[in-house]
C-alpha positions as CSV (number, residue, x, y, z in Angstrom):
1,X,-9.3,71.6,-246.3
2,X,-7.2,74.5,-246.0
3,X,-6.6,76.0,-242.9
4,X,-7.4,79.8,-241.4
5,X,-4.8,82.5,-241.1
6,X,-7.1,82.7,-237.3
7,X,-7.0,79.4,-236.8
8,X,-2.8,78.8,-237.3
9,X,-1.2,79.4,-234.5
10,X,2.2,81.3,-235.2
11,X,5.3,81.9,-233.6
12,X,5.6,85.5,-232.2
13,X,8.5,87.9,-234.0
14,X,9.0,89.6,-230.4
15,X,8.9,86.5,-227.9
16,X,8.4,83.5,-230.2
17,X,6.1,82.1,-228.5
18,X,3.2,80.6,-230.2
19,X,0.5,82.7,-230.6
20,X,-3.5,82.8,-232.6
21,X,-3.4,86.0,-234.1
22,X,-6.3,88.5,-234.3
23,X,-5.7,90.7,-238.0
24,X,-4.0,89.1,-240.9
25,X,-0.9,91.2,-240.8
26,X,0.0,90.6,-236.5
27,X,3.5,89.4,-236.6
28,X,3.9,90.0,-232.7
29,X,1.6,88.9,-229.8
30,X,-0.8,90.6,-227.6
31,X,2.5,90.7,-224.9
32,X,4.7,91.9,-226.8
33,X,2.6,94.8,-228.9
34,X,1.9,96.0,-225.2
35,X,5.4,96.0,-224.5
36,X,6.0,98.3,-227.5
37,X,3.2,100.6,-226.9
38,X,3.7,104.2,-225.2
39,X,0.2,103.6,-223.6
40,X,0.5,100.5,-221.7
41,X,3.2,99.4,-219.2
42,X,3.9,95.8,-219.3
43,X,5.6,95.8,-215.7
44,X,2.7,97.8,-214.5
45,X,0.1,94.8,-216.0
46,X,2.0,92.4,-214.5
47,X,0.8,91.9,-210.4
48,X,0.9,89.1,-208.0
49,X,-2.8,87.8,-207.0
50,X,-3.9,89.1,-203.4
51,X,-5.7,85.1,-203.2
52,X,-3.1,82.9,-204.2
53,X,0.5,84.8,-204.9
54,X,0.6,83.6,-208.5
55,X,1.6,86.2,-210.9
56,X,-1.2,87.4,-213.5
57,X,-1.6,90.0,-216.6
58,X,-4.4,92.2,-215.0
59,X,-6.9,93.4,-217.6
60,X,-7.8,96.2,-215.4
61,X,-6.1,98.7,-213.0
62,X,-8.7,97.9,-210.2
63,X,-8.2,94.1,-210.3
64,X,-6.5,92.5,-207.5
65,X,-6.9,88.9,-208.1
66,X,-6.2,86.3,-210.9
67,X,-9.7,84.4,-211.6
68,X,-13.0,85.5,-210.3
69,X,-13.3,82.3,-208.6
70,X,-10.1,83.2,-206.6
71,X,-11.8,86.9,-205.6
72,X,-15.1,84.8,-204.4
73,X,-13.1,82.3,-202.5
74,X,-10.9,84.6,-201.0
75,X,-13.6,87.0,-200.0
76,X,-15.4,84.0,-198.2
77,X,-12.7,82.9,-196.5
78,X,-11.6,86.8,-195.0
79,X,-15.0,87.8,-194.2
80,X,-16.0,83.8,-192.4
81,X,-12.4,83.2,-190.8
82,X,-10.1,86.2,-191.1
83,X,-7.3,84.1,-193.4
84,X,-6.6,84.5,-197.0
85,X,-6.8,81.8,-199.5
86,X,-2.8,81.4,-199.2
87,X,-3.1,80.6,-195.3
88,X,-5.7,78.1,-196.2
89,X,-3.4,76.5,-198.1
90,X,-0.5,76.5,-195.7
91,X,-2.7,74.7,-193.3
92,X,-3.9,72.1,-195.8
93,X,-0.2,71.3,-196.4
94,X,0.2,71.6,-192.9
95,X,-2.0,68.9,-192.0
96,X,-1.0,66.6,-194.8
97,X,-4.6,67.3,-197.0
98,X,-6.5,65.0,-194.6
99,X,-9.5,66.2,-191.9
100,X,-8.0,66.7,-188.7
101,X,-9.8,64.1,-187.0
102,X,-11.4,60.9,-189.4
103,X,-7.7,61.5,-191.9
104,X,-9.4,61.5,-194.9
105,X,-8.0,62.5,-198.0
106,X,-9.5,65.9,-199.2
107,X,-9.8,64.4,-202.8
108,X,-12.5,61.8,-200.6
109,X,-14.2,64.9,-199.5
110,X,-17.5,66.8,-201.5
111,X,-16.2,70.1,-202.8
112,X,-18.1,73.2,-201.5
113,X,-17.1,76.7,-203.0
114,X,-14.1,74.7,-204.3
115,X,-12.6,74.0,-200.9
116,X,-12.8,70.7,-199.6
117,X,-11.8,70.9,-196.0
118,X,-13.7,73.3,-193.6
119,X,-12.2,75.6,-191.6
120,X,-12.7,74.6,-188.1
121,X,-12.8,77.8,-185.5
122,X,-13.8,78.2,-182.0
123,X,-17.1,80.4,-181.7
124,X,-16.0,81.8,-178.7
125,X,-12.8,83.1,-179.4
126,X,-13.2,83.3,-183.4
127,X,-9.8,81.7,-183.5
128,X,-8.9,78.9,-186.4
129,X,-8.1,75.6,-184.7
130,X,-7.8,73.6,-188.1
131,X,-9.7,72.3,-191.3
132,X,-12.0,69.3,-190.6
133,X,-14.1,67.4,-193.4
134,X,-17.6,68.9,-193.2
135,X,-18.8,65.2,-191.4
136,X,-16.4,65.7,-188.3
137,X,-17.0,69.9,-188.4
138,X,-20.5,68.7,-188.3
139,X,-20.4,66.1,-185.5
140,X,-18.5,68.9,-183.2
141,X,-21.7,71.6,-183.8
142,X,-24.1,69.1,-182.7
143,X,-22.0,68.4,-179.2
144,X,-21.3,72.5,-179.0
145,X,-17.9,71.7,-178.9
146,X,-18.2,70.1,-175.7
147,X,-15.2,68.1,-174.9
148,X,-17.3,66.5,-171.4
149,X,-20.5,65.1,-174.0
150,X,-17.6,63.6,-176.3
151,X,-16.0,62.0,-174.2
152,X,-19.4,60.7,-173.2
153,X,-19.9,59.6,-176.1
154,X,-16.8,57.8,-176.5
155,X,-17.5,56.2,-173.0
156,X,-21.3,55.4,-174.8
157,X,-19.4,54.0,-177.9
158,X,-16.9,51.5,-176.1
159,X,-18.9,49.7,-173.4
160,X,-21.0,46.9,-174.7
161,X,-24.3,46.9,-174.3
162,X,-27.2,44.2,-174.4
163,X,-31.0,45.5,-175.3
């Protein structure tokens, strides 16, 4: 079966990179037909994602961030916690992937909203005090981040006891 001018990828007379084109006759890609063009500025399309720092081809002059999923994330994680998607990372490397208290892997952890550790802040202060997997962030609501009715629990867990 013979095969598609759409469907043969090509390399690009501008860039040679491989390219799919879109009319019969494209020699160049999208990239480099933009880089030609009067109308559109190639260094202008080219911005750095506010959520993660990698660089990105906006489609638009209003957008800010690479993916959608990347705007919601970051959005949830400015409005909840005051930190960007970048500091979350940073403290995930920090920490070595693993919940601050049990170690577990974050690959061991359920994903919600794509990130796997919870942020762990004091409700007092609103401050971040570091990214928990959701079973210990959990266990610390239901004591109200008492540190007394842990360690009473700790003192419950350790002594033997006979019913």
């Amino acid at each position: 079966m013979e095969e598609k001018w759409y469907n043969t990828p090509i390399d690009c007379a501008g860039c040679s990179e491989p390219f799919v084109r879109h009319q019969y006759n494209q020699t160049k890609c999208i990239f480099c037909l933009r880089k030609e063009d009067r109308r559109f500025s190639y260094e202008k399309m080219l911005k750095i994602c506010k959520g993660c720092e990698k660089e990105y081809v906006r489609s638009s002059p209003t957008q800010t961030y690479c993916t959608p999923q990347c705007r919601q994330d970051n959005a949830y994680l400015l409005m909840a916690y005051g930190i960007t998607k970048l500091d979350y990372e940073h403290l995930m490397d920090a920490q070595g992937r693993v919940c601050a208290i049990c170690k577990r892997d974050d690959s061991q952890v359920k994903t919600r909203m794509h990130i796997r550790l919870v942020v762990d802040h004091c409700h007092t202060s609103g401050n971040v005090r570091g990214l928990l997997c959701h079973r210990c962030n959990q266990a610390l609501g239901l004591f109200d981040d008492d540190p007394e009715a842990l360690r009473e629990a700790i003192n419950y867990l350790s002594e033997p006891r006979k019913v």
